[in-house]
C-alpha positions as CSV (number, residue, x, y, z in Angstrom):
1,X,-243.1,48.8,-142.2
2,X,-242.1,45.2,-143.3
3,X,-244.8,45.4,-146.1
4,X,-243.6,48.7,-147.3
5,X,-240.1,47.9,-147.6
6,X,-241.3,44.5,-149.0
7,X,-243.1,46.4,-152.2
8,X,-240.1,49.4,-152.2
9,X,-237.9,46.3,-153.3
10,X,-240.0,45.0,-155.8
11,X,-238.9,48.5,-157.9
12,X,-235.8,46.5,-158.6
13,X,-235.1,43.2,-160.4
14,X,-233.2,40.8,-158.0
15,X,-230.7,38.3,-159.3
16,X,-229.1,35.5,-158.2
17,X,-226.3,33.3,-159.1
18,X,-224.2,30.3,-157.8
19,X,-221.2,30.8,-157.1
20,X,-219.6,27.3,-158.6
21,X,-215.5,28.2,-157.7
22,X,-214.3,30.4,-155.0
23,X,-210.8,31.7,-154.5
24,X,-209.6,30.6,-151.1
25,X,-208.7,33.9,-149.3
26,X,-208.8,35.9,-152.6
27,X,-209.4,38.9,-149.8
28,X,-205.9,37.8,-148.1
29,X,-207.1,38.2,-144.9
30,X,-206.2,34.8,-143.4
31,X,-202.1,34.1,-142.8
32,X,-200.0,32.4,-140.8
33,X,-196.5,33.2,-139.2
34,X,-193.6,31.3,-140.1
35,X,-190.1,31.2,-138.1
36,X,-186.9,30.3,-140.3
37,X,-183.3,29.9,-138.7
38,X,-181.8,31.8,-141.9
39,X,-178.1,31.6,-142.8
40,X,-177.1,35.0,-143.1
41,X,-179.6,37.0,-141.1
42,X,-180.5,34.3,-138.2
43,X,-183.6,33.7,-137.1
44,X,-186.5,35.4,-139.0
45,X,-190.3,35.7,-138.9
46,X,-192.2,36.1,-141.8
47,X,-196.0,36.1,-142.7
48,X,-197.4,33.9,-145.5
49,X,-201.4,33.9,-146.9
50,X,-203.2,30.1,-146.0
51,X,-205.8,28.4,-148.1
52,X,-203.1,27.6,-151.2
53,X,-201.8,30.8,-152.1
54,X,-197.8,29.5,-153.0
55,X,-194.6,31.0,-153.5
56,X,-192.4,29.9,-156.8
57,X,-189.8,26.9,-155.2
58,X,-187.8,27.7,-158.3
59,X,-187.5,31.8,-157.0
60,X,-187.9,31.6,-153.1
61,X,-186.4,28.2,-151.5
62,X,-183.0,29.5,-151.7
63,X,-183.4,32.8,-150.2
64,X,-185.7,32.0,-147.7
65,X,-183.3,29.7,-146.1
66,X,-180.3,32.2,-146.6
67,X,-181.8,35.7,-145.8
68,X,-185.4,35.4,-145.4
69,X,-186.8,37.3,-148.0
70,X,-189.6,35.8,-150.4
71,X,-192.1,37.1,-153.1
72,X,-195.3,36.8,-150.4
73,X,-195.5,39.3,-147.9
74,X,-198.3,41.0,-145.7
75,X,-199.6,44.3,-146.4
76,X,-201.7,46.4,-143.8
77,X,-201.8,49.6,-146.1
78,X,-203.9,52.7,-145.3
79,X,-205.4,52.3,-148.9
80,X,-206.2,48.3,-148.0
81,X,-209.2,47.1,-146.1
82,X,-207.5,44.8,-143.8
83,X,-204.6,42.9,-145.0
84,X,-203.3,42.5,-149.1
85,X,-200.8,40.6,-151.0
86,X,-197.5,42.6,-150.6
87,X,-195.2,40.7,-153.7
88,X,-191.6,41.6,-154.1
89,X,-189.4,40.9,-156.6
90,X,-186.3,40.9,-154.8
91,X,-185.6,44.2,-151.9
92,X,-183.2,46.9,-151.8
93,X,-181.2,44.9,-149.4
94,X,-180.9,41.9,-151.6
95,X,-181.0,39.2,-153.0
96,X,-182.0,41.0,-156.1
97,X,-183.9,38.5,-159.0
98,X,-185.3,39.6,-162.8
99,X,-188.1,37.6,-162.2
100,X,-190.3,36.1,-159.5
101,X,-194.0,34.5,-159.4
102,X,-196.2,32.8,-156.9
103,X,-199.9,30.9,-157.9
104,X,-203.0,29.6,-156.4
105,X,-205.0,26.2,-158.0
106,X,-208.3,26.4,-157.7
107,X,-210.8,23.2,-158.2
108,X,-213.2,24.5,-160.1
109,X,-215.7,22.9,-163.1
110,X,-217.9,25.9,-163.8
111,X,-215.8,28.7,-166.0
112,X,-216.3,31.8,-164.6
113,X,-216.5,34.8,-167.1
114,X,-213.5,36.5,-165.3
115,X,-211.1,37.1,-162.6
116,X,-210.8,40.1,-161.5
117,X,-209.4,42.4,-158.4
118,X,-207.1,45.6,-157.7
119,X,-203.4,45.9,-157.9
120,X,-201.0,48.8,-157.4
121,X,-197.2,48.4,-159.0
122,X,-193.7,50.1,-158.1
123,X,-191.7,49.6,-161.4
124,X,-188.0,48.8,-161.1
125,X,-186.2,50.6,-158.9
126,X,-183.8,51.5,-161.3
127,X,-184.8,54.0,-163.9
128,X,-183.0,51.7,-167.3
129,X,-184.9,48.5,-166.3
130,X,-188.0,48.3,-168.2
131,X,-190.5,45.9,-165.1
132,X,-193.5,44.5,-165.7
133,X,-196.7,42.7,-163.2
134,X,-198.3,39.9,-165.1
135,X,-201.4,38.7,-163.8
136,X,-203.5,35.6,-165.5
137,X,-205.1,32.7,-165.4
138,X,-205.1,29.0,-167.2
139,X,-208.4,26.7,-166.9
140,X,-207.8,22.5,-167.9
141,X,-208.1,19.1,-166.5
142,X,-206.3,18.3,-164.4
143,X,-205.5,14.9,-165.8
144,X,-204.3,16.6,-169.2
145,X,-201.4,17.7,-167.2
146,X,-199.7,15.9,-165.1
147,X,-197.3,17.8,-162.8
148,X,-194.0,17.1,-165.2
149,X,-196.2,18.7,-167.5
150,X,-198.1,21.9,-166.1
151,X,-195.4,22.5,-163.2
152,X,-196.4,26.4,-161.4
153,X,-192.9,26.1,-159.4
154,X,-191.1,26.9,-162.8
155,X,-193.0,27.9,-165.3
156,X,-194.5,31.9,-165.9
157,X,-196.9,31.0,-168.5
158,X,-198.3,27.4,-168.2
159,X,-199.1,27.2,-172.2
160,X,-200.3,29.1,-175.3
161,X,-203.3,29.3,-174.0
162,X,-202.6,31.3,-170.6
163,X,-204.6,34.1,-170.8
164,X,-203.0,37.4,-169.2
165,X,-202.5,41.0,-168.9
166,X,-199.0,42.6,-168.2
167,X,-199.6,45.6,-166.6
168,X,-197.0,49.2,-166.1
169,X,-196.4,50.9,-162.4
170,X,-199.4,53.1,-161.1
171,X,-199.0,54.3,-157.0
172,X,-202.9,53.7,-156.4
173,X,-204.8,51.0,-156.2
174,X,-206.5,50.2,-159.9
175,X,-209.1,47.6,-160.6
176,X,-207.9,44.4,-163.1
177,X,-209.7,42.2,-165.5
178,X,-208.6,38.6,-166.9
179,X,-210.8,37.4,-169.8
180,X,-211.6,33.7,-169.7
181,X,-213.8,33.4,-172.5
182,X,-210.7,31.7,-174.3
183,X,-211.5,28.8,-172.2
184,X,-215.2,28.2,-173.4
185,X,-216.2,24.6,-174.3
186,X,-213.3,23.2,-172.4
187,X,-213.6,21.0,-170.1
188,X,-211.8,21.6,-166.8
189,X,-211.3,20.9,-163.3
190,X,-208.6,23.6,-162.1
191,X,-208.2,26.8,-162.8
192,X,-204.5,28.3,-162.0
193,X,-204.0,31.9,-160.9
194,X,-200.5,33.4,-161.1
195,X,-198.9,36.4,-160.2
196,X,-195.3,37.0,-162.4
197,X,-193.2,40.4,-161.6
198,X,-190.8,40.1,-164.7
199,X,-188.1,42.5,-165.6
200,X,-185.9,42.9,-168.7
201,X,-182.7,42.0,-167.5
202,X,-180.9,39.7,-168.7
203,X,-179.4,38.3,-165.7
204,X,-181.5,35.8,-163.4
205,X,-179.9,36.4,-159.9
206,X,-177.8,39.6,-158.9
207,X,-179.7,41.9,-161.2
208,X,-179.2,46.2,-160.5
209,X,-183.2,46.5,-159.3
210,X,-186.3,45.3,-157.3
211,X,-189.8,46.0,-157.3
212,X,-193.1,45.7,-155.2
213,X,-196.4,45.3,-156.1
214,X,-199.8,44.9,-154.1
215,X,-203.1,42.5,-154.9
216,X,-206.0,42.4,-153.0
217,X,-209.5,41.3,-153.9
218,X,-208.9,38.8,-155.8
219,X,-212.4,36.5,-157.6
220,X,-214.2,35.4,-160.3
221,X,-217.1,36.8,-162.6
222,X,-220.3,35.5,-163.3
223,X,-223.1,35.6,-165.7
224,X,-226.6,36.6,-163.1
225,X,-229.3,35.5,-164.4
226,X,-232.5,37.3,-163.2
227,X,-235.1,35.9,-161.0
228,X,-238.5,36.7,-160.5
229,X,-238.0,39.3,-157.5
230,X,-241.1,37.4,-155.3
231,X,-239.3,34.0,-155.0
232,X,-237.0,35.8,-152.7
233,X,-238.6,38.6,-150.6
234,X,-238.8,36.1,-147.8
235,X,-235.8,35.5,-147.1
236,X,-234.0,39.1,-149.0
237,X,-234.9,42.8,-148.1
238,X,-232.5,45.6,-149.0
239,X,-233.8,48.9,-147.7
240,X,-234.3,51.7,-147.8
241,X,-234.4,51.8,-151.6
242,X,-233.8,54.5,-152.7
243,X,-231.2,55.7,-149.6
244,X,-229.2,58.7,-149.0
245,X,-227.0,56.9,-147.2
246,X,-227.0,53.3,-145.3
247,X,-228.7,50.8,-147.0
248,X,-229.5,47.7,-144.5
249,X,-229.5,43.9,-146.0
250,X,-232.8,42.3,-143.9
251,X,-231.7,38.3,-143.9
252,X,-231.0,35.4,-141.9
253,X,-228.4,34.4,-144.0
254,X,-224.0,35.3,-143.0
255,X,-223.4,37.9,-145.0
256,X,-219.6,37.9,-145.8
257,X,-218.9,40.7,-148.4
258,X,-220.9,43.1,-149.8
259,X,-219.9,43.9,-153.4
260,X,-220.9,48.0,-154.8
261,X,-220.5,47.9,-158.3
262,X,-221.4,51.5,-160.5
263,X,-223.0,50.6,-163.8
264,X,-220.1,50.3,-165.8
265,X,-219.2,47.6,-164.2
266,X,-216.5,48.9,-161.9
267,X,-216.2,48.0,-158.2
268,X,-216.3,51.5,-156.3
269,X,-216.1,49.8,-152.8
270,X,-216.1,46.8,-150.5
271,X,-218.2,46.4,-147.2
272,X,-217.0,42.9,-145.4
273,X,-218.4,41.4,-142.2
274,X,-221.6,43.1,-142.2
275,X,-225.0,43.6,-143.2
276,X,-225.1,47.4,-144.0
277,X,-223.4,49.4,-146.0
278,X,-222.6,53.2,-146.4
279,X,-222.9,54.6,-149.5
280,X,-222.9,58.5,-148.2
281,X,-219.4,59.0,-150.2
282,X,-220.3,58.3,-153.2
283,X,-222.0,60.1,-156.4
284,X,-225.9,59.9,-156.7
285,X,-226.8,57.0,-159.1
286,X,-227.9,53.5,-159.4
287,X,-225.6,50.7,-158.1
288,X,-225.7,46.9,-157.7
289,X,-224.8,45.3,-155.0
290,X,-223.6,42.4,-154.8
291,X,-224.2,40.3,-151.6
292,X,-221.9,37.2,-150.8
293,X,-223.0,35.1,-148.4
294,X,-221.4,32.1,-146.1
295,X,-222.8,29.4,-147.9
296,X,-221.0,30.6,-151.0
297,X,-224.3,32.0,-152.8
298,X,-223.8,35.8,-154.4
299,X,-227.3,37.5,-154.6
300,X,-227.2,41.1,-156.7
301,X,-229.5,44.2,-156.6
302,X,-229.7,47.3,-158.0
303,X,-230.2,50.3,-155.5
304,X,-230.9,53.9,-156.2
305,X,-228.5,56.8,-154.0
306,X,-230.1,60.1,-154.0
């Protein structure tokens, strides 16, 4: 049985990658509780993500000590696996801000072709304000900018060279894409991710609206290059191939995320936590999978579902 699923896999080229940076809890499932004697509201309990993710000090010191309220939040959605980033941009009980932004720093020396992850936006609450989610990314060395210079507490875009999208309200959850090509031949050391919700009013504090927004998924893209398909079949069996259904990852290696991308290139699902996946629900087709493992390696196959 080994031997047939052995030469079954061999149908498909097998391709691996390092991963060189990794987004600390880019899936959001890690977080910790935090207890604040507020001013107005008393005391208050509150979730924030670990590993580095960071509110703005400019937008959140002030009303976290008065009320509470923050740009982070948990989110346990029915459309989420697990836990997401829940952002707000002020709440309809106030404080009420036209713009708020948190960040993540990331060492990192290998550019990745992308970051990418899903995101769902609310809009202003309020019909006349025009809202919008900006998500991007800025690659340098870190010793071209020192903090006075490059400072994430204050600052939405860190220079001309930020590369971002700004992207309208949609009530489901919608796949994004940040370009880092513009960063090519540079060399770097950090990479810094921000989030901005940024509205057209004029006023900084005491504006007529809020919004929310939710991220989840959130990592960077690389370039496979393919292998020959033997040097791995040792230690790498996905089978069956082709499946109807389950397809089973045969390895000794911690699996921690299993990646099914369509052949467009968009992710159509997420298996965490496991070696097996169920692609039942979904159309008849090749796929690649992407298989992340413990020790930070990502190893991609295709796989027929018929």
């Amino acid at each position: 049985m080994k031997r047939f699923l052995i030469l079954s896999s061999l149908l498909f080229a097998l391709t691996k990658i390092q991963a060189q940076c990794l987004i600390p809890n880019g899936d959001f499932e890690h977080w910790v509780d935090s207890t604040r004697n507020t001013v107005y509201n008393g005391e208050v309990t509150y979730s924030l993500p670990t590993y580095g993710w960071t509110e703005s000090g400019y937008s959140n010191i002030v009303p976290r000590f008065t009320t509470g309220a923050g740009f982070f939040y948990k989110y346990e959605g029915d459309d989420v696996d697990g836990a997401a980033l829940y952002l707000k941009r002020g709440t309809e009980e106030g404080p009420r801000t036209s713009q708020n932004h948190g960040f993540m720093i990331v060492e990192c020396t290998d550019l990745p072709k992308s970051l990418v992850g899903t995101y769902k936006f609310s809009g202003s609450s309020e019909a006349t304000v025009e809202d919008y989610l900006i998500i991007g990314a800025f690659a340098y060395k870190a010793e071209d900018y020192p903090q006075d210079d490059l400072d994430p507490h204050a600052s939405q875009v860190a220079n001309e060279a930020f590369s971002w999208m700004a992207y309208l309200p949609t009530d489901s959850l919608q796949d994004f894409e940040i370009d880092l090509s513009v960063f090519e031949g540079q060399e770097i050391d950090r990479i810094m991710i921000q989030f901005v919700m940024l509205a057209d009013y004029v006023m900084f504090l005491e504006t007529p609206d809020y919004a929310t927004a939710v991220i989840d998924d959130v990592a960077f893209t690389y370039e496979t290059v393919s292998i020959d398909p033997r040097e791995e079949l040792a230690d790498w069996v996905v089978y069956p191939n082709p499946t109807s259904r389950v397809a089973y990852i045969d390895t000794e290696q911690e699996i921690t995320e299993i990646a099914v991308f369509d052949m467009l290139g968009k992710r159509v699902m997420t298996q965490k936590n496991s070696s097996e996946v169920d692609l039942g629900h979904l159309a008849n087709g090749v796929y690649v999978l992407s298989i992340r493992t413990v020790d930070h390696q990502i190893f991609s196959t295709k796989i027929l579902k018929e």
